[in-house]
C-alpha positions in Angstrom: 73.1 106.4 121.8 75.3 104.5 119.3 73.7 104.3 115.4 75.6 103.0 112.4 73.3 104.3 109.3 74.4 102.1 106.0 73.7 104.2 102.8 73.3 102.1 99.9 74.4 102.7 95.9 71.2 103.0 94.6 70.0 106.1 97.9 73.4 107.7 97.2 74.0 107.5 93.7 71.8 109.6 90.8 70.3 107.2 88.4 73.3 108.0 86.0 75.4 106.8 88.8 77.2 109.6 90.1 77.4 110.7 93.4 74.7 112.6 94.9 76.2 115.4 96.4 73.3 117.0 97.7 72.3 114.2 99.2 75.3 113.5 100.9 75.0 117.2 102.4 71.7 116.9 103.9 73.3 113.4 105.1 75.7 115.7 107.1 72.8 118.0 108.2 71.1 115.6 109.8 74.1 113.4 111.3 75.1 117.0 112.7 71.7 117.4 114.2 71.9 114.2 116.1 75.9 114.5 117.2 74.0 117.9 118.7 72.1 115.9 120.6 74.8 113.5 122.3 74.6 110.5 119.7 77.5 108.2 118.2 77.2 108.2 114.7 78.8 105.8 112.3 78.3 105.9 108.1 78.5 102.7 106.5 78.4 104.1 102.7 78.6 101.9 99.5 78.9 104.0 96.1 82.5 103.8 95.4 82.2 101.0 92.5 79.4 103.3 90.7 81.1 106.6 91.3 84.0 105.3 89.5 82.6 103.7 87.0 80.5 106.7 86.0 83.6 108.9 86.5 85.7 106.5 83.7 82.4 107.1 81.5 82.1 103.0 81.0 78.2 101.6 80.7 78.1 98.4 80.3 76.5 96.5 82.6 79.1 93.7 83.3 82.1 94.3 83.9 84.8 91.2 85.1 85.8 91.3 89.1 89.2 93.2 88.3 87.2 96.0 86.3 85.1 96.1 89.4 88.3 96.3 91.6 89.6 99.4 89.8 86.5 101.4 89.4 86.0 100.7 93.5 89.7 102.4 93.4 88.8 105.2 91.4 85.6 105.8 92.7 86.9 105.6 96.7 88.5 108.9 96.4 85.5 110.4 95.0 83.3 109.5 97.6 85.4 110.0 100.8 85.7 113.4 99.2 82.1 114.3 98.8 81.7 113.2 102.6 85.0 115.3 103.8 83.4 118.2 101.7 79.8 118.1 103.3 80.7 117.1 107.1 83.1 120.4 106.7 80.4 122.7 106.7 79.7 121.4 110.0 83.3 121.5 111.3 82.7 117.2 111.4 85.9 115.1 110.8 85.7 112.3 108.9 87.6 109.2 108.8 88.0 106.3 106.1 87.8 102.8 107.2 88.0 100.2 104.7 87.7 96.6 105.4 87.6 92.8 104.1 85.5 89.6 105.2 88.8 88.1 106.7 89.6 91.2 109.4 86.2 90.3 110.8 87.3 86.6 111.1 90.8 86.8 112.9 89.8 87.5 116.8 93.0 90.0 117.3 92.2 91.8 113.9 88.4 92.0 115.3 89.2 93.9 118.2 91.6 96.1 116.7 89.1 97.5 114.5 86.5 98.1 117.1 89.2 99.6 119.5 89.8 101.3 116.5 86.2 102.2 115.7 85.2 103.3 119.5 88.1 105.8 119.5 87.1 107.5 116.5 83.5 108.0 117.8 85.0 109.1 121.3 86.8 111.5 119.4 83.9 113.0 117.4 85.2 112.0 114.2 82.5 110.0 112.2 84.2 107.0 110.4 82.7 106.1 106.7 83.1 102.7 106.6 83.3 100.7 103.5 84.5 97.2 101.7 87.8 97.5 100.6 86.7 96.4 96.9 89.7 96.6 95.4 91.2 94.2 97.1 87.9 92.0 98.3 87.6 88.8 96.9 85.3 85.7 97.0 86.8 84.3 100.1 87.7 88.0 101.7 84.2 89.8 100.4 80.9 90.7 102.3 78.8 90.2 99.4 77.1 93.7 100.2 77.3 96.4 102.9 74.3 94.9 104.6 75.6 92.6 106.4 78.9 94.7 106.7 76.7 97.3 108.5 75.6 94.4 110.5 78.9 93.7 112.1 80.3 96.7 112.8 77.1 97.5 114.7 77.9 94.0 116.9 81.1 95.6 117.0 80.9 98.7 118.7 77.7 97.1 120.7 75.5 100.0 118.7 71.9 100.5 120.0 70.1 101.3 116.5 70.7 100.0 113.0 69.8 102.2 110.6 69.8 100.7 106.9 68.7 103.8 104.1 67.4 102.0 100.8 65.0 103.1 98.0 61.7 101.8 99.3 59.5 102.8 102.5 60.3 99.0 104.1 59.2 95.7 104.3 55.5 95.2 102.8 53.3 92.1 103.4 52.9 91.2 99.6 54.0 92.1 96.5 50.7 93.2 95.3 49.7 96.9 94.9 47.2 96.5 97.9 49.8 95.4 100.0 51.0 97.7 103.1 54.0 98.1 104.7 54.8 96.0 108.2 55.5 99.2 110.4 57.2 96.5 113.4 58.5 93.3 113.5 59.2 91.3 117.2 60.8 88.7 115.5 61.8 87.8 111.7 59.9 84.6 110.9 60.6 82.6 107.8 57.2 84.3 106.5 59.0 87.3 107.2 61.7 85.6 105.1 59.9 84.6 102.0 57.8 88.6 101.5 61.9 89.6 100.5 63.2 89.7 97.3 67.0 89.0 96.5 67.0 91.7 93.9 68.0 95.2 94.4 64.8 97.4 93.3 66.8 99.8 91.4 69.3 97.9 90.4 72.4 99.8 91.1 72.9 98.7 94.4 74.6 94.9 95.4 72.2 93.8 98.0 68.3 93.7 98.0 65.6 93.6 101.3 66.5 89.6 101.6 70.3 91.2 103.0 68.9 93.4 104.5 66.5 90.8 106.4 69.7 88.7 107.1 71.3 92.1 108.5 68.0 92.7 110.9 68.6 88.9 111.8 72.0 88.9 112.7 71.6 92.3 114.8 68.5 91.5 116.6 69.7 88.5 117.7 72.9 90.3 119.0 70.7 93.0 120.9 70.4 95.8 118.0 67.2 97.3 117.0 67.2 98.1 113.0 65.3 100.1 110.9 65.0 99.5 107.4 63.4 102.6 105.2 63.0 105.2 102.8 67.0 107.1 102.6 65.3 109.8 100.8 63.4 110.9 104.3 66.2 112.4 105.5 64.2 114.8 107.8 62.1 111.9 109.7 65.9 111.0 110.7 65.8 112.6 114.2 61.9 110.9 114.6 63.6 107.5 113.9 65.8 107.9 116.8 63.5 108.8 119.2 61.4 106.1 118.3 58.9 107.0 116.0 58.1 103.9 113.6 59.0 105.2 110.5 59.5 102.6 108.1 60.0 99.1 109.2 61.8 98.3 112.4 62.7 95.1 113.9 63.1 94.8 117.4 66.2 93.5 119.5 65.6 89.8 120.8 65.2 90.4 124.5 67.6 87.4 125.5 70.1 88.2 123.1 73.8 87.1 122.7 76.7 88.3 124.4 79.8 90.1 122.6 81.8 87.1 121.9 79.2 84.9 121.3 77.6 87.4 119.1 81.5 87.4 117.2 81.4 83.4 116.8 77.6 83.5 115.7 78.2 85.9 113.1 81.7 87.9 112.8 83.8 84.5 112.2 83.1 82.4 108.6 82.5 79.2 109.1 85.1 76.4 107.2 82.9 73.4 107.8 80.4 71.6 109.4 80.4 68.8 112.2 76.9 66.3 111.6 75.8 64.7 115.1 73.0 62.9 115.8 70.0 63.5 117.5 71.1 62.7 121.4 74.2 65.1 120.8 71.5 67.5 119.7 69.9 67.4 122.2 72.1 67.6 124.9 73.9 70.8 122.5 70.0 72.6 122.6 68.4 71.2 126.2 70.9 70.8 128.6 73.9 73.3 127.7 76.7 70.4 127.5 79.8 70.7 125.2 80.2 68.4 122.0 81.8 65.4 122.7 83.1 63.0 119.6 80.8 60.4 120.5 78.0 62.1 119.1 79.8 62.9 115.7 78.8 61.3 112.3 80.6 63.0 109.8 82.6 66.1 108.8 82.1 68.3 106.2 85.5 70.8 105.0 88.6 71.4 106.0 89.6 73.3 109.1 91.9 73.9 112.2 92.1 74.6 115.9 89.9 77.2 116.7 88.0 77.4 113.2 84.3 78.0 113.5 82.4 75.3 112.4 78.6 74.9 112.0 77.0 71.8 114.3 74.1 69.9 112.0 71.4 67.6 112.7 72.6 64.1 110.7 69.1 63.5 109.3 67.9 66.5 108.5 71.1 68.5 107.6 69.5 71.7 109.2 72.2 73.5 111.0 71.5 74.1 114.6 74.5 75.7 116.2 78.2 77.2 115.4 81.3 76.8 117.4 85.1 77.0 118.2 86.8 73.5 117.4 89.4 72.5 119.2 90.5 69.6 116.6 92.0 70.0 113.1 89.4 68.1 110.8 92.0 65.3 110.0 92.2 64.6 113.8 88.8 64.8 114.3 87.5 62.4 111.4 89.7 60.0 113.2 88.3 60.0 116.6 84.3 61.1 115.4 81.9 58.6 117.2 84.3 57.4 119.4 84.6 58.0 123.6 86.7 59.7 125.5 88.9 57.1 126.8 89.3 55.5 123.0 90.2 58.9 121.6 93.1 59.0 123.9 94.3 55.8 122.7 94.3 57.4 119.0 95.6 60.7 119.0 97.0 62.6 122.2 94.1 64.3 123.0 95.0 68.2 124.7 90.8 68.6 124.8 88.1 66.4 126.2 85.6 68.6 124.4 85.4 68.8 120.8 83.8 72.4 121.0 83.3 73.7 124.4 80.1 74.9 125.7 81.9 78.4 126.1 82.7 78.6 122.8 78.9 77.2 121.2 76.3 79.3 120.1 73.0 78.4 119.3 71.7 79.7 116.1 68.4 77.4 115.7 65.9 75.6 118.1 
């Protein structure tokens, strides 16, 4: 079995914010016990930013994006250390993988990394896997580790999701009386609204609403995730096997193929094409490819073989998300217009605007 386990700042960190070296030692313990056992392991681990902060002695709160950058620098070293250190007493090899929003988005780039990624695990060496935040940026970033966790499980086609925070899971309220939600067949927007965007300790980027986006994106890609309590450590092995420890959501049955899964959720969209509701519904009912009749407007600025989102013209909702085979300056001139007039226009190399190959449905 394949599991990528994402360890957060706030279940690796000490509320000081340094490292938790124990921690990270009966991390290896456990990860040792399942590699025993015949399973893939992969670490995505955040902490870096907090461990080098703590380590330059600086507390204030907020601190501008290049302070950030350098404390991510200082603090990398630390942690890849602490893992190195810890794995050793198990004669594991580790391996640092940093990456940024953008690698995910270039298709050559994508592969490299899980070629790169499946030969590591093939090898026995268990890659820690983090943003590269000194270098990440608004355009480049992941926003948090969740979702980074996400797509490196859609990656390496991983079976189990593991996401470690500081609460047991997902509850059904806020209240005291409230209990936690033990399984979840599919994450419904009342799923959706029990999540908060705030991190519970603080310390940590994300909150359970990434976490929830993470679930979505993997379930719907054919990944099982579990989101609970990083200091069980021991209940590990019972997670794997099955036991519902925590809250897990389920892998859609009918769930999206590799590429698919990499235009869905890998690739950032740069814009959105609005069509109306007879192009919908030959998009959602009858599996056709988007033609530039059924275009009412573009929103952004992209080229050949951007992904763009596909939106209802009325109700703005997006629906699907697709390869384009137009530049948007090309394709504002030819929008609403048929085949035989867009050939008249521009010279036309595709009949399609986004091919049915290439469309993903993310919303009937």
């Amino acid at each position: 079995m394949r599991i990528v386990i994402k360890v957060g700042t706030s279940t690796l960190t000490t509320k000081e914010g340094l490292l938790n070296e124990q921690y990270i030692f009966n991390l290896a313990k456990e990860v040792f016990s399942l590699r025993e056992q015949g399973h893939k392991i992969l670490i995505v681990s955040s902490g870096a930013v907090s461990a080098g902060k703590t380590h330059l002695c600086i507390k204030d709160k907020h601190k501008t994006l290049r302070e950030k950058q350098a404390f991510a620098a200082v603090g990398q070293p630390l942690l890849m250390s602490a893992y190195s250190k810890a794995f050793a007493e198990y004669n594991n090899s580790v391996s640092q993988i940093l990456l940024t929003r953008d690698v995910f988005d270039r298709r050559a780039n994508y592969i490299n990394v899980r070629n790169t990624l499946n030969t590591l695990i093939e090898n026995d060496i268990i890659p820690i896997i983090n943003e590269n935040d000194s270098v990440s940026i608004d355009e480049i970033n992941f926003g948090d580790n969740d979702m980074l966790s996400a797509l490196v499980a859609l990656a390496i086609n991983a079976d189990k999701l593991i996401i470690f925070t500081d609460v047991d899971g997902i509850y059904n309220g806020t209240l005291k009386a409230s209990s936690l939600i033990p399984k979840i067949d599919h994450i419904t927007e009342e799923i959706e609204k029990l999540t908060s965007s705030t991190s519970s300790s603080g310390r940590g980027t994300g909150g359970m609403k990434t976490k929830i986006i993470a679930a979505k994106i993997a379930a719907a890609s054919g990944v099982e995730t579990i989101i609970t309590n990083g200091t069980k450590l021991n209940l590990l092995k019972e997670i794997v096997l099955g036991s519902f420890i925590g809250t897990t959501i389920l892998a859609s049955k009918k769930h999206l193929e590799a590429k698919k899964s990499w235009i869905a959720f890998s690739k950032k969209p740069k814009g959105t094409i609005f069509v109306d509701q007879k192009a919908e519904d030959f998009l959602l009912n009858k599996g056709k490819s988007l033609l530039a009749v059924g275009i009412t407007k573009i929103s952004g600025a992209f080229k050949r073989g951007d992904t763009i989102n596909i939106a209802n013209a009325q109700t703005k909702k997006d629906f699907a998300r697709g390869l384009t085979n137009y530049d948007s300056d090309i394709l504002e001139k030819v929008k609403g217009k048929k085949t035989q007039e867009i050939k008249n226009i521009v010279d036309a190399g595709e009949e399609e605007i986004i091919h049915r190959d290439n469309l993903v449905i993310i919303s009937n």
